[in-house]
NUSEMAR-816174 format. One record per atom (N, C-alpha, C): residue in three letters; x, y, z. Coordinates in pm, whole numbers, plus 50000, padded with zeros to 5 digits. Layout:
N
alaXYZ...
REM end
This chain:
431
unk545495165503677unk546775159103651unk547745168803585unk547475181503492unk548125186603425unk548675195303520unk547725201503617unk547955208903739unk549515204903791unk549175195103820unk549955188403946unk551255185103864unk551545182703737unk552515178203633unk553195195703641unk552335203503600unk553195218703612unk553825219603733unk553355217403818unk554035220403956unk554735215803983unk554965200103956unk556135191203986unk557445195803885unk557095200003774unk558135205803651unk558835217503677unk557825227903691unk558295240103790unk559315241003876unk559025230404010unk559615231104134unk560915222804035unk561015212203996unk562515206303943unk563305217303874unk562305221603774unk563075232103680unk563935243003822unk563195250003859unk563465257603996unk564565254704089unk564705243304125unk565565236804236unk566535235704138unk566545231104003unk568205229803953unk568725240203869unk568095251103858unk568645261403763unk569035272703869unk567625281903949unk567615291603979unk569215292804114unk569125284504181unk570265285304279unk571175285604232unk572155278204139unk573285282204044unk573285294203937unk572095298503865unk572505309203835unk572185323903969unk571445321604058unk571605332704156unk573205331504199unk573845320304241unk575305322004252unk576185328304144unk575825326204035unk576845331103897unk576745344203938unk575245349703937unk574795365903925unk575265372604087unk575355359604167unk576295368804308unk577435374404282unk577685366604245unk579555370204198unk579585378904069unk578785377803970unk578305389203883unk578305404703938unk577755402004077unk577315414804114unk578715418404177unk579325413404241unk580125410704331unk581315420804280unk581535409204141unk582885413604091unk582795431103999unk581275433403965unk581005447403944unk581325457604013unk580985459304134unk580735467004247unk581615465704356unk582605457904357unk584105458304478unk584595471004456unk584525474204330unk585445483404327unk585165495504429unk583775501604471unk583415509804531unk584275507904699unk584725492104726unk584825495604853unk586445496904853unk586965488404731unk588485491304713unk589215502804684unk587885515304705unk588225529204637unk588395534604788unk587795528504888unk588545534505012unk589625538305007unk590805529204970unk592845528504996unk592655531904826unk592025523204736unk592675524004631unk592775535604535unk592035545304581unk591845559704504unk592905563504507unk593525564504660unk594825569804674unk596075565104628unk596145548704636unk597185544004648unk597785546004447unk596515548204378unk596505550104189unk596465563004201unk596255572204238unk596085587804203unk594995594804131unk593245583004206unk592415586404138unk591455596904227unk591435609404126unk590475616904148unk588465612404157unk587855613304252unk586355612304207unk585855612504062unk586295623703964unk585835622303845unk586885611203822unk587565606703860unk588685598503753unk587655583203798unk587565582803916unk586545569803984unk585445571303875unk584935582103870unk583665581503816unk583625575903639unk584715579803583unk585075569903458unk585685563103438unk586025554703584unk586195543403546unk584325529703566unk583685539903636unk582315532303609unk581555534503446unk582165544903434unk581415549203255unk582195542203105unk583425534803158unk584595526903065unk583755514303112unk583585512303215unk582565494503252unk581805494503135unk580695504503136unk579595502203028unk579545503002914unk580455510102873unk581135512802733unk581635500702636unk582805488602745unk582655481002673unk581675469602705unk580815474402830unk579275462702810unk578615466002664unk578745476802672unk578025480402518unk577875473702395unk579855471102380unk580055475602259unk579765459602222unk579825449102334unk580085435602286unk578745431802313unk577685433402430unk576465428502436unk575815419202315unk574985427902193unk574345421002128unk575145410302027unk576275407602004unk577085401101947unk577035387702056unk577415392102211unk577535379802266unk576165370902317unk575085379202299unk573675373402314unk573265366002208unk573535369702082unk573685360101972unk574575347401965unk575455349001990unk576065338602013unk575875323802103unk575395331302214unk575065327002328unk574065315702272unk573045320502193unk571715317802129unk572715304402050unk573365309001955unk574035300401881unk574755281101955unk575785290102038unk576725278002078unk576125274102142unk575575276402258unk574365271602325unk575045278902500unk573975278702625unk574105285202749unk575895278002837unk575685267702830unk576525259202860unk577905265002828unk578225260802709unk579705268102681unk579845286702734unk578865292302663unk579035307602652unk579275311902748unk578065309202876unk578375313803004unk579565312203069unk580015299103035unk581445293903060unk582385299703017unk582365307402957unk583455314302863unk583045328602952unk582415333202974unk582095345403003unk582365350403142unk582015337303268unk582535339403371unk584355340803403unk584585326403327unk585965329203319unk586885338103334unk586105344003218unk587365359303148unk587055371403200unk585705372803297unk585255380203364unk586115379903505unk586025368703538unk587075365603686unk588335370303719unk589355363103539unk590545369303565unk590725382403526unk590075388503479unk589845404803438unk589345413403580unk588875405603649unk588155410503801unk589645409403882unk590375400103918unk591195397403980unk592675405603913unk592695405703811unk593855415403729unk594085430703818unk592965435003829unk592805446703896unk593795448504029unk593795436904097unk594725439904191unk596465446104127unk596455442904021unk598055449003953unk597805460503924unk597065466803919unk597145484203795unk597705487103911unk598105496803834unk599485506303878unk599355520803859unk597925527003820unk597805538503781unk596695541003694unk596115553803680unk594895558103645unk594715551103512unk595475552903441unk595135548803285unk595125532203282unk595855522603381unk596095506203381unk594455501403492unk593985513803535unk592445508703598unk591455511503469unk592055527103373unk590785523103300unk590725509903189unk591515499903114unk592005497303056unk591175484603147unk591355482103241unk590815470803330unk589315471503336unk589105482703348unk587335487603371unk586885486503199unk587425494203114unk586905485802967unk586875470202894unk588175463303011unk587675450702938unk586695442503032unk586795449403214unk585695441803207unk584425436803188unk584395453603114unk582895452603054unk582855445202936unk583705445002855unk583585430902733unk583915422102793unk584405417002926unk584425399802972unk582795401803000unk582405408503090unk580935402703143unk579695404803035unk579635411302897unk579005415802818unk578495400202745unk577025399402788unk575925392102750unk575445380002882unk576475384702999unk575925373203078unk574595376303115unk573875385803185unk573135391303251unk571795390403151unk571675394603021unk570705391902904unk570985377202868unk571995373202874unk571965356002826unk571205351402928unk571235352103059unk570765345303180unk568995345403177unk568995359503120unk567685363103113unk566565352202974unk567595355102889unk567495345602793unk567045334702802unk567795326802858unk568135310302893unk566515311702999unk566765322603067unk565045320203188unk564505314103055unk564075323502990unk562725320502894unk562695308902839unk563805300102859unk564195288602765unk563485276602871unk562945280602945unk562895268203050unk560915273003167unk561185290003174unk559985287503257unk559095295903157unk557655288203167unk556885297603074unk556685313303147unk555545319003054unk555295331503086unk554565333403184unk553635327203251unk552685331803389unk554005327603519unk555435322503524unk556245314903665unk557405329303614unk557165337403458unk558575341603443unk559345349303502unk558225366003550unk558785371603644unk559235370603778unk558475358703807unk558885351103940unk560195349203926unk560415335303843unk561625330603815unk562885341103809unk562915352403699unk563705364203682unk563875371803805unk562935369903904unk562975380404040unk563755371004157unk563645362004135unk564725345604232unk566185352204176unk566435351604039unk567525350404013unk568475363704058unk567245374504009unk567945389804021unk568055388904163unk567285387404280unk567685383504380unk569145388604435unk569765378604375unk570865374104413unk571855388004413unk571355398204362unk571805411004334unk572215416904504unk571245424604526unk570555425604652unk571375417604776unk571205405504769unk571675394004876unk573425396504874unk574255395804723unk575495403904691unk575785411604768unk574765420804806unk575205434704828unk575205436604992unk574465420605047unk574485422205194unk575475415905232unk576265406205136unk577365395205187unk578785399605175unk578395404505042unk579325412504957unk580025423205068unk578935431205128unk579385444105168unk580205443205297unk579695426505406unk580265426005476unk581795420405450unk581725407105360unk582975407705321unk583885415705220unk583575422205201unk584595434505156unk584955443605267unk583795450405339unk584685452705426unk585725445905549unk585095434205583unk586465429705625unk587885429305573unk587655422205431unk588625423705373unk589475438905323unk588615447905383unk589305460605359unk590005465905534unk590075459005565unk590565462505723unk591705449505727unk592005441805650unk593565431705670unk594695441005658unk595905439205714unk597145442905723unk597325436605528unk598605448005533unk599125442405410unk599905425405413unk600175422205300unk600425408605312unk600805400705215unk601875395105221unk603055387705094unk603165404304949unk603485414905049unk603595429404931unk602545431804869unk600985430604911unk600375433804872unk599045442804944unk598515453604909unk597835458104991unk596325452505027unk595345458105126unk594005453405148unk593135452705027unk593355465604925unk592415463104816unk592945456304725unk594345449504699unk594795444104609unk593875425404609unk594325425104766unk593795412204783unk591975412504806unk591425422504796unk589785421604791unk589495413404652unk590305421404512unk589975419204413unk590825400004372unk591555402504423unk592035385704386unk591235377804481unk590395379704602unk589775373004664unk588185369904566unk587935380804558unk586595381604476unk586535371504301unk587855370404287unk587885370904165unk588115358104140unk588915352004213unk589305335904151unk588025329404139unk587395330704286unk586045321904285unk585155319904126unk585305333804101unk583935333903941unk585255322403828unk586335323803821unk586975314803730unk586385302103744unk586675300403926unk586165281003942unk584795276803948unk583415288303925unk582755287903895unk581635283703790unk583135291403653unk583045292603478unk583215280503501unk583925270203545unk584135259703520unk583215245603531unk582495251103639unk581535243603702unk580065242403596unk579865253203506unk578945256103448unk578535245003325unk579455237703252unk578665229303209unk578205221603238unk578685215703348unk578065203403430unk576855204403481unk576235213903525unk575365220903587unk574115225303483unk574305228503384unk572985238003307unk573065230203170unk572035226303113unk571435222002995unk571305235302890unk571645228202779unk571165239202686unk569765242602674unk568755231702663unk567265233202672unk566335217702746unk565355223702753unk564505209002838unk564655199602715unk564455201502621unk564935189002533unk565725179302578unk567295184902620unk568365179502644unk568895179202787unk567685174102817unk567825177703041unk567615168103034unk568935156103083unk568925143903140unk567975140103261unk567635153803350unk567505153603475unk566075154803501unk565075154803415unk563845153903390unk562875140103306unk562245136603334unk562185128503330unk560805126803178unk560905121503127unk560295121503000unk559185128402973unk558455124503050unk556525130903068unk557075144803105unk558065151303167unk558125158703238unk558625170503117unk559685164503034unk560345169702964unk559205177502798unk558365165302777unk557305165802688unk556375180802720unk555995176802846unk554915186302880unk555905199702876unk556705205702922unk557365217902949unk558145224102767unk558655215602698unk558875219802547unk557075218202503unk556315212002498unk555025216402471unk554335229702497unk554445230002622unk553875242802674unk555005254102627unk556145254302644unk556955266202569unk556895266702414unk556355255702333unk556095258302160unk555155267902147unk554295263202223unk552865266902221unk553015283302246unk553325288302329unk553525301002406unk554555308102275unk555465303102219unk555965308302148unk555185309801993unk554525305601949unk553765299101824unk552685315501889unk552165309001994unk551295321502017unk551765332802009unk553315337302019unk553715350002059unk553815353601873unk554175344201750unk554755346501711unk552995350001552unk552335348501569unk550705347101568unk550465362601585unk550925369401685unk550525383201721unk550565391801612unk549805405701628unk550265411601475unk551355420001534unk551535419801689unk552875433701686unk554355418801730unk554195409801679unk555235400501727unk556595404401586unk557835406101671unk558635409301570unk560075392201607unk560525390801483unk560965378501471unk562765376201462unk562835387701335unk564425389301311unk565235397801379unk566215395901432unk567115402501502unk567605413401426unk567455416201369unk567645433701263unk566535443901311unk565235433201295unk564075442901291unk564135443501453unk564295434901559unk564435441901706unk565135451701699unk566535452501663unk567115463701694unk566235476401637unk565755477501565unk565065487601518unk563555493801544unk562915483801638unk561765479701671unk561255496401831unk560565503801799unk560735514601910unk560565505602037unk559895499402051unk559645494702136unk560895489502253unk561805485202125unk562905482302229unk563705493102245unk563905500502210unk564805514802194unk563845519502326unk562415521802375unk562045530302461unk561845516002594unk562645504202608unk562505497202705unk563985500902708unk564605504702651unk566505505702700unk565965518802726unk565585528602750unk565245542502826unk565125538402955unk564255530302931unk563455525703090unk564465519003187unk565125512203117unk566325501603152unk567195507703236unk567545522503159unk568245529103170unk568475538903346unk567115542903354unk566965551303470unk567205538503633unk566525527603588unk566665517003685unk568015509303726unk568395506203602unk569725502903583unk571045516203663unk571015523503607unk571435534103655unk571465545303856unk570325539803899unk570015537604025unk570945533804099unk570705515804058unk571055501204110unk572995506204127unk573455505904008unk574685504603943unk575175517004035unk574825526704033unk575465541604095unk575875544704205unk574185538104320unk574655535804417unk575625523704510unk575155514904407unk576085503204430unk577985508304447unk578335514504287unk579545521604266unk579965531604424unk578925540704434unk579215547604540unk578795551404661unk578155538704707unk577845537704787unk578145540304934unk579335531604935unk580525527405055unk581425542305069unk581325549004965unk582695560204961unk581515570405004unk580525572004990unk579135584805033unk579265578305172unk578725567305232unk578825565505389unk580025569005457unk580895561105420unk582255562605463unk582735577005504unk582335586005455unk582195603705473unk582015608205589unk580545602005644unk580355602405790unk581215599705913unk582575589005895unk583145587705978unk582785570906031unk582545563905977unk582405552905976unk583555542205917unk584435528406006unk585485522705987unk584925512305837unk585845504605770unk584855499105677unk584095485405715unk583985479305828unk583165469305806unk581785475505861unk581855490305933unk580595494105968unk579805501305852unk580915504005710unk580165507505615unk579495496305564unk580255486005565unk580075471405507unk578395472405538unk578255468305697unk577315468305759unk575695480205722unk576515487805728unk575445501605625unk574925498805518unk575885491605415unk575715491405316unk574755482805284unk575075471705375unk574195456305328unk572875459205361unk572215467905492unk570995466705529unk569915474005417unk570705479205339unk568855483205211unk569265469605161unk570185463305128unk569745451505018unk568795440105077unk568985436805208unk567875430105307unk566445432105259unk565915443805261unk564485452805233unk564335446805116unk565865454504978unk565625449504849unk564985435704829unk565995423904922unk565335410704838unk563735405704851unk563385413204982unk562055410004992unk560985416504926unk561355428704884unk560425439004809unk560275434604633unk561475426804599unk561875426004446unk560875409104472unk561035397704549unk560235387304547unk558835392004519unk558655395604653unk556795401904642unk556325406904582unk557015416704500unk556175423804412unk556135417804209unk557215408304252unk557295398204078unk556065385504121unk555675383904282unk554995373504267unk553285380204231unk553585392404308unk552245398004283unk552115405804096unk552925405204058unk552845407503912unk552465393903820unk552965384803883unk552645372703788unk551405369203871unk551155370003961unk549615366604013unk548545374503910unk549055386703904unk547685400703848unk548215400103686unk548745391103609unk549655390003483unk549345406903430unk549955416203530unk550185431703535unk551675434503490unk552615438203393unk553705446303421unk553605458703404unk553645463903306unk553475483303337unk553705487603439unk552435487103540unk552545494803628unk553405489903773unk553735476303762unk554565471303862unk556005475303825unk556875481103692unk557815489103652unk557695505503710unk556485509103670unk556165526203687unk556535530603859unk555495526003926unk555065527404047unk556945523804151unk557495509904111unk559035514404174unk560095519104133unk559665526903981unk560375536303994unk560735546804060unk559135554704046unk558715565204083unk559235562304278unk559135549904320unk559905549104461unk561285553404441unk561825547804385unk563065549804378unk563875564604328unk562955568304231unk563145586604209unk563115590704399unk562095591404449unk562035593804589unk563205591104696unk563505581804655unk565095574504754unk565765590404676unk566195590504557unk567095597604519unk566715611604548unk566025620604582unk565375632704638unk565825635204767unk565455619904845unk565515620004987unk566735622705033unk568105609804954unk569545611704996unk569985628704915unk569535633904872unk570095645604791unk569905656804903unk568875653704967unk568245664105045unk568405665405210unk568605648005250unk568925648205408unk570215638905396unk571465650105389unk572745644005414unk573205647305515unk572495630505624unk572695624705666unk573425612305688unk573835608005754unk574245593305753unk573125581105744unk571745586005862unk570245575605849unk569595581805719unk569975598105656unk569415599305532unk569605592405419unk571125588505387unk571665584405302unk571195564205315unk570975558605403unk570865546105400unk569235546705406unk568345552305455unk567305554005402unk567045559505232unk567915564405179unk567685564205022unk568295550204986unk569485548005012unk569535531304971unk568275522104960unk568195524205087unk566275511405086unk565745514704949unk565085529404985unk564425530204849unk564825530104737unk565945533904686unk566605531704581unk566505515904570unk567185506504626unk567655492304620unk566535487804613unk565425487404681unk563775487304678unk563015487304566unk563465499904521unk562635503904381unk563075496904245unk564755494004228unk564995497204118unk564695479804126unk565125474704214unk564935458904212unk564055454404183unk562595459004258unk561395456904204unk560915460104061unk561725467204006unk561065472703897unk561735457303789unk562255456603784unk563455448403687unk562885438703670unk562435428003726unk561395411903705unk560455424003581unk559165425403666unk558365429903531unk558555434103418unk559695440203414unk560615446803283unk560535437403179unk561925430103239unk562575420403185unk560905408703111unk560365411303179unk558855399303143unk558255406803002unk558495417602970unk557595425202873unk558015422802760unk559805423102726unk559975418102543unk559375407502527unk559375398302599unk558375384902508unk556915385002493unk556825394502500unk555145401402410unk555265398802289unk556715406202272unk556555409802088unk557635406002033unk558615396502108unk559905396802031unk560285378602076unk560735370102016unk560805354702020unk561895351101898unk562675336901892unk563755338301856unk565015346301869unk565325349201737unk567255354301762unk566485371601785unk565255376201740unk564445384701817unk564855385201949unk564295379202018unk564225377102165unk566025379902212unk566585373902155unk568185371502179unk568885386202162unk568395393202034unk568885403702009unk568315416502103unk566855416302151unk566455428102207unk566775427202336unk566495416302363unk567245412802566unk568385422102569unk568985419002486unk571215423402443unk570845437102420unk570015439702346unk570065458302281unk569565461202425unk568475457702540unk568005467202601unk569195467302715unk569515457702751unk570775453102896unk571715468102798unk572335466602669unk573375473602644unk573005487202651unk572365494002572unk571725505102563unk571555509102740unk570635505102780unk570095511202913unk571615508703015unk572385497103008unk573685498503030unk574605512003028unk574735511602926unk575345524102834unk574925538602911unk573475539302916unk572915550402978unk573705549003154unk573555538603222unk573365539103316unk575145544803379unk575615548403296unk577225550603302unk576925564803338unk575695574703294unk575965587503374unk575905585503490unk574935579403551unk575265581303698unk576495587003806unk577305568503770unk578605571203827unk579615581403774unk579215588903693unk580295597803597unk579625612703670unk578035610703658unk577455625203731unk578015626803880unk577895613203932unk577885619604083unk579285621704118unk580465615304047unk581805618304054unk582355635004008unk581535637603907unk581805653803845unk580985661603931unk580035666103997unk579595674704071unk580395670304246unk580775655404277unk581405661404384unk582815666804370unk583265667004264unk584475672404250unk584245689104234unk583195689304179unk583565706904091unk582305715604235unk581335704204325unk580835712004401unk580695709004530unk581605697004587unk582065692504702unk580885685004778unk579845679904669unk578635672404684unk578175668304641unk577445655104694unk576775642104627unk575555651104570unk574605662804587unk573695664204546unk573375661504419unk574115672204343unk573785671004195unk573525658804096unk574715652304115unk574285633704042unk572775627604130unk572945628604244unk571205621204273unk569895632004194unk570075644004209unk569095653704082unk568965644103965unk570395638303926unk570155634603759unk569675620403777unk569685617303873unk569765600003878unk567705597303902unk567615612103997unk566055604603961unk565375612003870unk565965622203815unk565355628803647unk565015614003572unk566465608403549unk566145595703464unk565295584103554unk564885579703623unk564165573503679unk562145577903642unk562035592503608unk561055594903634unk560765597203481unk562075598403396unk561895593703241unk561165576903218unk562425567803361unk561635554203287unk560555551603326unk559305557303415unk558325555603481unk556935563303322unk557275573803262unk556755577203192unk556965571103046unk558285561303026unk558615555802914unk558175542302907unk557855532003046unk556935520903045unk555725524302986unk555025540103029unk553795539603001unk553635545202821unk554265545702774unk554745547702613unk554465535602551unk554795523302639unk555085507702600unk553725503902604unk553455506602722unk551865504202730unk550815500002680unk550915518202579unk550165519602447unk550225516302346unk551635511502306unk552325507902210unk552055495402176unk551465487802301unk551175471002282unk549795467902330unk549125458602215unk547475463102288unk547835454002411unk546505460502468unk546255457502638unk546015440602682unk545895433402538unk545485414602614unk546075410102607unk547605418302500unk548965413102502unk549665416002671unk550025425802688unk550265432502828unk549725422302911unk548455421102962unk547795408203025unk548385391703087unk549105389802907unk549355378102921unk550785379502907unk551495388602922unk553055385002938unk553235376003117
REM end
């Protein structure tokens, strides 16, 4: 009976959370990463140089940074409902603003706040998972949602490039209207969000008593246990300070950094070849295809083998390989064959990740290290787009930034296994 009570809780929990936040995190992804295809016309039409492109991806993370653990606390505080609501919002019209800059310095100015509009959604989301599925469904659950990344990047890519092939229209150009297209949607979205998400199963109308009992039972319990451990850390001071989380924002970092880089420059590396933009569109989307199936399977086979470590290590170390491969056969089938693996690797790696702070970290803990590792490994992940923009400027090639992009990749493959050791092995087990 208890069997069959998890499963029925699961699948409800599942059917009413994961599909609305995979939509939030579409458009999450969405409104991140346009910019790469609006840099077709729009480099020119602002007077932006490659390095100038390239910081405006390193001003994104800067102010993801600076606001992250402030808004993950909060988040914790007011509760998922409002925060997120607040966060899509101001993320939207900050996404859609973009169509006005007028020049290098009015894009970076746009690229720093939208990293303080979107700063804590992505760790709140992660957050809120834990608030609802226990630890043996979590990486699953986290790998549904991240998903939606991936799937972004196949829908995304086709409609952007269409939308980058319209005639101008009411005085405005193709990339002006990508970004007001992309952008309203996440406003009427923010809006939609309280109606939709509970602060906790406590307060889920939509479950049904027995249902509600058993699932805050089983999450006390799991937490009581986490908090029992001798390496379990509690206060949000001592996370920030905790190595453990300092060497999971390393890790964060090389994966994150991957994802984000090629995403950024993706469309403008194909586009090189001689390709119109909905056939980059088309280029672009087919590694994220691979991605969503590689990032499912391998979070289900992690929560099957309750393994993370090495389900982090192993797609990295793929994804270092994507980055070798495109460095080395620039090609046009070279370059979208490093996508796969790149999009492949870094995706897969991210569920198990994300599953490992709640080993040792629970409460405004939990709230604070989610926020330090998203920001930190954030933060890092800004060389990328800054590397591969400065070497094609100063050496008329993508090589050099993919060198650095899987250096750090093959840092976070050796920095999981740091974590490893760091946490005994029956903890690891049971994340």
């Amino acid at each position: 009976m208890t069997s069959a009570l998890e499963a029925q809780v699961i699948r409800k929990v599942t059917l009413r959370i994961i599909p609305f936040v995979m939509l939030l995190y579409f458009m999450n992804f969405l409104d991140r990463v346009n910019a790469g295809f609006a840099a077709l016309s729009m480099n020119k039409a602002l007077g932006l140089t490659p390095t100038m492109f390239g910081l405006g991806g390193t001003l994104f993370t800067v102010g993801y940074f600076l606001f992250e653990v402030p808004s993950n606390l909060l988040l914790q505080k007011i509760g998922a409902r409002i925060w997120i609501a607040r966060v899509m919002v101001t993320w939207g019209l900050v996404s859609a603003a973009f169509a006005f800059a007028t020049g290098p310095n009015s894009f970076y100015v746009l690229r720093l706040l939208l990293g303080f509009a979107e700063a804590g959604f992505f760790p709140g989301i992660i957050l809120y998972l834990g608030f609802w599925f226990p630890s043996r469904q979590r990486a699953m659950a986290v790998a549904m949602f991240m998903a939606a990344a991936p799937i972004s990047g196949v829908i995304g890519s086709l409609v952007s490039g269409l939308l980058m092939q319209t005639p101008h229209f009411a005085g405005l150009a193709n990339w002006q209207w990508l970004f007001i297209a992309e952008g309203a949607p996440t406003v009427l979205l923010g809006f939609l969000v309280p109606a939709v998400l509970s602060n906790s199963p406590d307060k889920a109308p939509w479950l049904a008593a027995e249902e509600r009992a058993w699932l805050v039972s089983r999450l006390e319990a799991e937490r009581a246990e986490t908090k029992r451990a001798p390496h379990h850390v509690g206060g949000w001071l001592r996370a920030l300070r905790d190595p453990r989380v300092l060497i999971l924002s390393i890790v964060y970092t090389g994966a994150s950094t991957g994802s984000f880089t090629m995403a950024y420059w993706g469309p403008t590396i194909i586009r090189q070849y001689g390709f119109s933009p909905l056939e980059v569109g088309i280029l672009n989307g087919i590694p994220n295809i691979v991605a969503v199936i590689g990032m499912v399977l391998w979070a289900r086979h992690s929560d099957r083998t309750r393994e993370r470590p090495w389900h982090v290590v192993l797609p990295c170390l793929l994804a270092c390989g994507g980055m070798l491969l495109g460095a080395n056969l620039p090609t046009a089938l070279g370059v979208v064959l490093a996508l796969i693996l790149v999009n492949t690797g870094t995706g897969s790696a991210k569920p198990p990740l994300w599953a490992m702070p709640s080993l040792f970290l629970s409460g405004p803990a939990s709230a604070a290290g989610l926020a330090a590792i998203n920001a930190i490994g954030g933060l890092g992940s800004s060389i990328g787009p800054f590397a591969v923009g400065w070497f094609k400027t100063h050496t008329g090639s993508y090589q050099g930034g993919l060198y650095v992009m899987a250096a750090l990749l093959v840092i976070s493959a050796f920095g999981t296994l740091l974590v490893r050791r760091a946490v005994p092995r029956a903890a690891v087990a049971e994340a």
